[in-house]
BATOR-55902 format. One record per residue: x, y, z of N, C-alpha, C in turn; residue in one letter. Coordinates in steps of 0.05 Angstrom, whole numbers, plus 32768, in hexadecimal, padded with zeros to 4 digits. Layout:
XYZXYZXYZA/...
//
This chain:
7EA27ED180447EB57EE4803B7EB27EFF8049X/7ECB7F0B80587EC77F20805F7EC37F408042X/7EAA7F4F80587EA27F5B80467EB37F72803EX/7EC47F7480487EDC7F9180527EEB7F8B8031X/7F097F7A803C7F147F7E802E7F277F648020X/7F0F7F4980237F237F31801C7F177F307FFAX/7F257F2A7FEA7F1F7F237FD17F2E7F0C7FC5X/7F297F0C7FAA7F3D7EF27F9C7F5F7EF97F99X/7F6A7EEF7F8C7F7F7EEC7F7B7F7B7F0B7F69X/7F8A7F227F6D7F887F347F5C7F9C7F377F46X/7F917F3A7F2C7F9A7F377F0B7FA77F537F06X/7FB87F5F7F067FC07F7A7EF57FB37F777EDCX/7FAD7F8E7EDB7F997F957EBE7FA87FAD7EAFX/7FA87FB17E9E7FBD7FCC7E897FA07FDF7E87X/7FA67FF57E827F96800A7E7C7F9A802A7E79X/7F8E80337E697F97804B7E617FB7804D7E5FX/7FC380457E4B7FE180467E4B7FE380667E44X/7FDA80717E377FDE80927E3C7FD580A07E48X/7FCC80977E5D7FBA80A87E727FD980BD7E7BX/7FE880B77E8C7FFE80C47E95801180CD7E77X/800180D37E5E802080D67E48802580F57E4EX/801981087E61802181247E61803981217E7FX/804181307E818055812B7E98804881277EB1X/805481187EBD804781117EDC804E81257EF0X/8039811B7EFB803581357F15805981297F25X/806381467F37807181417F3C807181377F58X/808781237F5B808B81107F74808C81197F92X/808081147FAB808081237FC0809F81267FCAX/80A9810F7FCC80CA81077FD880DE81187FC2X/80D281217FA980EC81317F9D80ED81497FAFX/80E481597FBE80EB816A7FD580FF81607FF0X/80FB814C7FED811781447FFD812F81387FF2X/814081438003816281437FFB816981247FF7X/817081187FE68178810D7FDE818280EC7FF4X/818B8102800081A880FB8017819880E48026X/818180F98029816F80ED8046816780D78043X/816080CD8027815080B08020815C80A0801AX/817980A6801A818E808F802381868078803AX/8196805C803E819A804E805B81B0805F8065X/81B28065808281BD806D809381C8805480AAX/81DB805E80B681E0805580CD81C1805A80E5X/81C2806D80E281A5807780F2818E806880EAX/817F806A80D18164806380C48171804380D0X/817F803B80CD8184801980D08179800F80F3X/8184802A80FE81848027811881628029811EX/815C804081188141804A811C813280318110X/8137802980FA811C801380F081257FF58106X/813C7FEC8105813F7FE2811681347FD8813BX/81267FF4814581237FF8815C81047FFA815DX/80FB7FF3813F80E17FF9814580D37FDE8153X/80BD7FE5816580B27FCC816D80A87FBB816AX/80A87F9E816A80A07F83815280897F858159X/807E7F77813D80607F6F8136805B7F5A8141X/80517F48814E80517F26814A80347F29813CX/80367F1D8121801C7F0F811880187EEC8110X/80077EEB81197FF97ECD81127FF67EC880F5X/80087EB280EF80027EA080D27FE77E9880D2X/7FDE7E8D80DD7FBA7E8080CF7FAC7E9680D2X/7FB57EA880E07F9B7EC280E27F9E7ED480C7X/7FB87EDB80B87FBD7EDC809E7FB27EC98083X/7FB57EAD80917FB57E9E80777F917EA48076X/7F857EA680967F6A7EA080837F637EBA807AX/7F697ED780807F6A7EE980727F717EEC8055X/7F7B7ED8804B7F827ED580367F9B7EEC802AX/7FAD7EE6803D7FC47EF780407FDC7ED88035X/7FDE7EDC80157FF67EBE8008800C7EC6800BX/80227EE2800E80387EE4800180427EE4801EX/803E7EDE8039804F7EE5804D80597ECD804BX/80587EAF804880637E96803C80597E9A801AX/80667E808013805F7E807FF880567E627FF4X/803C7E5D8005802E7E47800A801E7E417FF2X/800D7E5A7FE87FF87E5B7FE180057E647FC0X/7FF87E5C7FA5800F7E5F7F8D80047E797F82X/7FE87E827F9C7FDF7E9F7F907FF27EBD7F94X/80027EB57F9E801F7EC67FAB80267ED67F90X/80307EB97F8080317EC67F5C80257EDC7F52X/801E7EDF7F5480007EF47F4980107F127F51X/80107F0F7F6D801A7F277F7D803B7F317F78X/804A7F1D7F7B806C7F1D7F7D80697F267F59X/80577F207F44805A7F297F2880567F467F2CX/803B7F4E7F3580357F6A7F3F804F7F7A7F56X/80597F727F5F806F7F7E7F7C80907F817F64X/80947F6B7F5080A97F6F7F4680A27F887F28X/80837F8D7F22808A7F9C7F15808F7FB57F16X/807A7FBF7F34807B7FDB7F3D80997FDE7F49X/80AD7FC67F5280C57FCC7F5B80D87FD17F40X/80D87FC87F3280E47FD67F1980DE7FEB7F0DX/80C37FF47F0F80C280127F0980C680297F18X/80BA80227F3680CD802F7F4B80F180307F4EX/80F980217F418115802A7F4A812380337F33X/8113802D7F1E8119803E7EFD811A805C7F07X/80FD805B7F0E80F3807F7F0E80FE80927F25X/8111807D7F3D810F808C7F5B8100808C7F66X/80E2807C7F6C80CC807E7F7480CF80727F8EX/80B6806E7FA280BB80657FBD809C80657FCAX/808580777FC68071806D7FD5805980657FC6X/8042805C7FCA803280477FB18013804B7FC6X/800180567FBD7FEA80597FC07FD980467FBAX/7FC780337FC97FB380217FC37F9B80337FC9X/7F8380317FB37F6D803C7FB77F5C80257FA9X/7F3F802D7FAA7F2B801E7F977F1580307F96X/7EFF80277F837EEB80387F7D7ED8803C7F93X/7ED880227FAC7EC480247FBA7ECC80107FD0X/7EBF80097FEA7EC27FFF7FFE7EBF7FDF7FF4X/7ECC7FC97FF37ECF7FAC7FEF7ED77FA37FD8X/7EE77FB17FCF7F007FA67FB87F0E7F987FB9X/7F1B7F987FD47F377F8F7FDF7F467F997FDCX/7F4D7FB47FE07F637FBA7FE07F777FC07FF7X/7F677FB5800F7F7F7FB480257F867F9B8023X/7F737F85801C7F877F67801A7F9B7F727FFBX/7F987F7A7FED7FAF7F7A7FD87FC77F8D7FE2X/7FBF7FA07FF57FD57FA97FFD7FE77F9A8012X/7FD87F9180247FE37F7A80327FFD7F688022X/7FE87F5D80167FF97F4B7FFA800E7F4E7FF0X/80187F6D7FE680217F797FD380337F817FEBX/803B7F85800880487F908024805B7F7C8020X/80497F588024805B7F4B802B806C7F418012X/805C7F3F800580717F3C7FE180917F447FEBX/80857F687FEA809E7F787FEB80B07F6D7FFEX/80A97F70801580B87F65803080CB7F48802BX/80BF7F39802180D07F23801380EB7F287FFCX/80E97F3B7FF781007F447FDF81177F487FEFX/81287F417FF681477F468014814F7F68800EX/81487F6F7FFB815A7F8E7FFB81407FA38002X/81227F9D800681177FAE7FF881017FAB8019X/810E7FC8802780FC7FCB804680E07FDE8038X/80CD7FCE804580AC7FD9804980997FEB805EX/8090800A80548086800A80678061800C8061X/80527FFF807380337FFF8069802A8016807CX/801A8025807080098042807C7FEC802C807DX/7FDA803A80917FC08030808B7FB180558090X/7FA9805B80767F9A807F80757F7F8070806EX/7F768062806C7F5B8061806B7F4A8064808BX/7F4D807D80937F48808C80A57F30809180B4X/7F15808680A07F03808A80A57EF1806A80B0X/7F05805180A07EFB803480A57F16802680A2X/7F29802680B47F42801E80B07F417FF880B6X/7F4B7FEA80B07F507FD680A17F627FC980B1X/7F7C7FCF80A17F8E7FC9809F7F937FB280B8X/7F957FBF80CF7F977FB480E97F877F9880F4X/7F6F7F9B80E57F597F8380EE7F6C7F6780DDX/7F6E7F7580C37F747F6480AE7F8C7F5680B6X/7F967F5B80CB7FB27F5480D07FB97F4480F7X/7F927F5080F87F957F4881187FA47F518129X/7FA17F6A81217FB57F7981347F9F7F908147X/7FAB7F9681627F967FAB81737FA97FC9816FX/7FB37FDB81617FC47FE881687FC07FF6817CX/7FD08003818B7FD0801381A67FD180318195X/7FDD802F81857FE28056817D7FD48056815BX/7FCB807081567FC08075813F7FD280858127X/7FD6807A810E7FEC808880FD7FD980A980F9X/7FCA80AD81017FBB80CB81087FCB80DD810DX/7FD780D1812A7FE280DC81387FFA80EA8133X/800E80D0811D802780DB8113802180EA80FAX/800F80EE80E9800D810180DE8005811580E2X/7FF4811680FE7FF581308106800B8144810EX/8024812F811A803B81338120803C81388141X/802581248155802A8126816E803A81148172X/803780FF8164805680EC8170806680E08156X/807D80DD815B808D80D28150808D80BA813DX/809A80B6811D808B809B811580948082812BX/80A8807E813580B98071813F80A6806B8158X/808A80738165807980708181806080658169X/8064805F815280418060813F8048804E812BX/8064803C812C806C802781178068800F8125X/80677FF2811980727FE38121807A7FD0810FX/80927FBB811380A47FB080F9809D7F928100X/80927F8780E4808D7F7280E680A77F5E80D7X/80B77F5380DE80CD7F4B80D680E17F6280CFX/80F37F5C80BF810E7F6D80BD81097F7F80A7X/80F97F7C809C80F67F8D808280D97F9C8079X/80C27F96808E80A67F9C808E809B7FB180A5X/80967FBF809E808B7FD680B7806B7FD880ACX/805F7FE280C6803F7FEC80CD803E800780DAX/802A801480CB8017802D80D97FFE802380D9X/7FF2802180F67FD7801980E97FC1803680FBX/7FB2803780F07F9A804380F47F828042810EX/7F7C804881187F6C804781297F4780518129X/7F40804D81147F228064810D7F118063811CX/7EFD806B811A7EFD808781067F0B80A1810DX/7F1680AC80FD7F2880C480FC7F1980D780F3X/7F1380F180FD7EFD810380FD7F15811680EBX/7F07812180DE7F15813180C87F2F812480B6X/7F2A810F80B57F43810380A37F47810B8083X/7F338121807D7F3A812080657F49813C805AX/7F42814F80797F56816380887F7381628086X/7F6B814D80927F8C8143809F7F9D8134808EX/7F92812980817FA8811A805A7FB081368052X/7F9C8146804C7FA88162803E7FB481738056X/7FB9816C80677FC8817780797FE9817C8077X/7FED81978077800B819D806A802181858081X/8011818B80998026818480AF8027815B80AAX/80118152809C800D813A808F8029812B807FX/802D814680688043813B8058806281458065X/8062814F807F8082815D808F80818144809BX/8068813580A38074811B80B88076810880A4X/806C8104808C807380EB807E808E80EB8076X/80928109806E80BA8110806480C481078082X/80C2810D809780D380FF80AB80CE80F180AAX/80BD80D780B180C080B380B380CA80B5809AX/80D180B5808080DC80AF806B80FA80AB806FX/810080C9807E811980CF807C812380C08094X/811580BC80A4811E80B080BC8124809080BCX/810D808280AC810F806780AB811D805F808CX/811E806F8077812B80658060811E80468054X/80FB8051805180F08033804580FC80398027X/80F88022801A80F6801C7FFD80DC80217FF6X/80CB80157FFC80B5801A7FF380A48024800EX/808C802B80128075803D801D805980328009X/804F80278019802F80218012801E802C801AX/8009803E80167FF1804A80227FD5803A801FX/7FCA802D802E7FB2802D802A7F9B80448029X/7F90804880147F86806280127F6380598018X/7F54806C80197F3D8066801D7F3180657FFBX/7F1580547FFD7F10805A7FDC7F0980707FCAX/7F0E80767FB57F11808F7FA87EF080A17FB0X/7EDB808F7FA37EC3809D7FA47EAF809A7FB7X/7EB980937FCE7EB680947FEE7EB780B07FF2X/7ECD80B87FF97EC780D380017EDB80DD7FF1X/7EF080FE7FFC7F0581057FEF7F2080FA7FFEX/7F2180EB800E7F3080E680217F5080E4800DX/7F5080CA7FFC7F5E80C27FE77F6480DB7FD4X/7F5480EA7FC37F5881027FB87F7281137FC7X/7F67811B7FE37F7081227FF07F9181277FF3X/7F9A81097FEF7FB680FF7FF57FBF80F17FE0X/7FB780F37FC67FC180E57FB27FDD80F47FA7X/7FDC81147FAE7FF8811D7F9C801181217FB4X/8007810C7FC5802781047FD7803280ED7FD5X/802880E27FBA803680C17FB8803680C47FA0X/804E80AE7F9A805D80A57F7F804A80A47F6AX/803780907F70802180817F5B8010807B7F69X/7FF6806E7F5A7FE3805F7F6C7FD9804B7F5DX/7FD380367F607FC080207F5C7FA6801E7F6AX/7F9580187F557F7A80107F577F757FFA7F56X/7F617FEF7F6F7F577FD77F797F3E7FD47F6AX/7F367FC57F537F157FC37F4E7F117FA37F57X/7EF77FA17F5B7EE97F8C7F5C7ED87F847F46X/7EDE7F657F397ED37F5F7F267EAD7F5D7F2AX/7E9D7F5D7F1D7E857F647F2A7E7D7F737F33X/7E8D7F857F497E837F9E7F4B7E847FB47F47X/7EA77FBE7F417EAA7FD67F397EA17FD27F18X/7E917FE97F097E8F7FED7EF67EA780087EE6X/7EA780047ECE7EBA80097EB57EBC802B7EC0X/7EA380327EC37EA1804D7EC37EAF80557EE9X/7EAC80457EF47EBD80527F0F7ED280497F0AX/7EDF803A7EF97F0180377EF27F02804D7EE5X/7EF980597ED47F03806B7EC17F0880827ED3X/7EF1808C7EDF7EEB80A57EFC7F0480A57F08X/7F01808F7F187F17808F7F277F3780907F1BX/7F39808A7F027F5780877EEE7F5A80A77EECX/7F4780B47EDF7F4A80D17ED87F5180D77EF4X/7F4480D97F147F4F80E67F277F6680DF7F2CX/7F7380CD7F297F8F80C07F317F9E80C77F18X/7FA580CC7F077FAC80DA7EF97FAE80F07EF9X/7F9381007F027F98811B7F0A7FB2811C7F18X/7FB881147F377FC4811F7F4B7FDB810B7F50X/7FE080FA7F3A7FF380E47F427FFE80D07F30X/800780C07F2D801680AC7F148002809B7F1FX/7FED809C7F037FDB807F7F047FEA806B7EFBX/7FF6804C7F068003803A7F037FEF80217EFAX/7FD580207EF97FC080147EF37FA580017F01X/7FA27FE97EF47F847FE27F087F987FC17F09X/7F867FC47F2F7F8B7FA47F2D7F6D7F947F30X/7F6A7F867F237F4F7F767F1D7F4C7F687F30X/7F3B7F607F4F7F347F527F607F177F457F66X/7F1F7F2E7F6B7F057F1B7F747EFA7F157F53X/7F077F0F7F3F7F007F057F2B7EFC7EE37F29X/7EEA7ED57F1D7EEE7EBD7F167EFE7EB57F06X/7F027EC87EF17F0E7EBC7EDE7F2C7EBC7EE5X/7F347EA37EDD7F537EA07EDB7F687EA17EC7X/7F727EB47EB97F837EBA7EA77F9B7EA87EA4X/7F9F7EA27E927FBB7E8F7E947FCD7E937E99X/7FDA7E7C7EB67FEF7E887EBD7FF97E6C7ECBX/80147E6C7EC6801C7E507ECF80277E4B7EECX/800A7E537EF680157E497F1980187E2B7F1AX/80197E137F0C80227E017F1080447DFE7F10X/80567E0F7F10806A7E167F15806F7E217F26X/807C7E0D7F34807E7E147F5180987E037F5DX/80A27E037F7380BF7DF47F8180B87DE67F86X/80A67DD87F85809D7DAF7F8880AA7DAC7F9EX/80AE7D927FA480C17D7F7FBA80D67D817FACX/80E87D867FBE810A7D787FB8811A7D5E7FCDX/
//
């Protein structure tokens, strides 16, 4: 088992239901006009033109990447998780979703992975994945990918998102990372950080935006960049993260953001759930 970021089948867990009962911090994208986060003739064009991904199916599957087919009946798990944050996102107006965890081997780049392609599967609902874990970026290995350009770069605002994307089918986009990134925790709180994220927003018109964040009590990296996104979810690991770095980490994400809750990974236990329902032969 890779030690990074492969885990089990991850469980949504409920917690602190009144953690957020005072009003929530407010949303980064309510500063932009309305107008802009529309589809365009343009954003259609621009996402359109971005340059394809090709990735490998078995280099996924053994990554343990289920929802890009729906081979595997652990997909369920995820598409339950992807349909609920999409109903509260489009209740609230919401649009970008922070993955963090308490510490380095949770999985929370395979659940973001997971949770990418879920989305990408829905026909109305375009994806874009950030990889900010800046300091041990992921994302890219996990996907077998070499990128040529660093999403550093476009947040720094030397190049364009459109030279620092690439679109993996019709409805899935990539930023990936290149590390280590020397001052990245600079550069998240970097003003000129959240002017380039409002342009690729406005420019590409995702539905949703995924960040892979780095883990909370790693460094401040995640702190850092938590009050430029919608919500965030927490990645724990059964066995390792303990009660008291969920709680830590719940109060900081609450601080600076809509805590949306914990997802439980690499657990044995199996909760009941009727993945023997499934589309059989016809």
């Amino acid at each position: 088992m890779d030690g990074g970021d492969n885990g089990g089948t991850p469980r949504p867990a409920a917690r602190r239901a009144d953690v957020n009962a005072s009003s929530p911090p407010p949303r980064p994208h309510d500063a932009l006009p309305p107008l802009l986060l529309r589809r365009t003739a343009g954003s259609e064009e621009a996402w359109a033109s971005l340059p394809a991904l090709r990735l490998n199916l078995a280099h996924l599957r053994r990554r343990r990447i289920v929802t890009l087919e729906q081979r595997d009946e652990a997909h369920m798990a995820y598409d339950m998780l992807r349909t609920r944050i999409l109903h509260r996102f489009r209740k609230d107006g919401r649009r970008s979703l922070a993955m963090t965890s308490p510490a380095p081997g949770c999985g929370k780049t395979l659940t973001c992975l997971n949770l990418a392609f879920s989305f990408a599967r829905q026909s109305n609902c375009r994806t874009l994945v950030l990889d900010l874990d800046l300091r041990r970026p992921r994302l890219a290995t996990m996907l077998g990918v070499k990128p040529e350009t660093c999403v550093s770069e476009l947040l720094r605002g030397r190049i364009p998102a459109a030279s620092a994307l690439l679109r993996a089918g019709d409805r899935l986009a990539f930023g990936f990372a290149k590390g280590p990134v020397r001052y990245s925790s600079e550069l998240l709180h970097d003003e000129r950080t959240a002017d380039s994220l409002a342009a690729m927003t406005a420019a590409f018109a995702p539905d949703v935006i995924l960040y892979d964040l780095p883990p909370l009590l790693a460094s401040d990296d995640a702190a850092a960049f938590l009050t430029r996104v919608d919500g965030a979810l927490l990645v724990a690991a059964a066995g390792k993260t303990t009660l008291d770095d969920i709680d830590v980490c719940g109060n900081q994400i609450a601080a600076l953001t809509e805590d949306l809750g914990v997802i439980l990974n690499k657990s044995a236990f199996m909760p009941r759930r009727y993945y023997g329902y499934g589309y059989g032969d016809r």
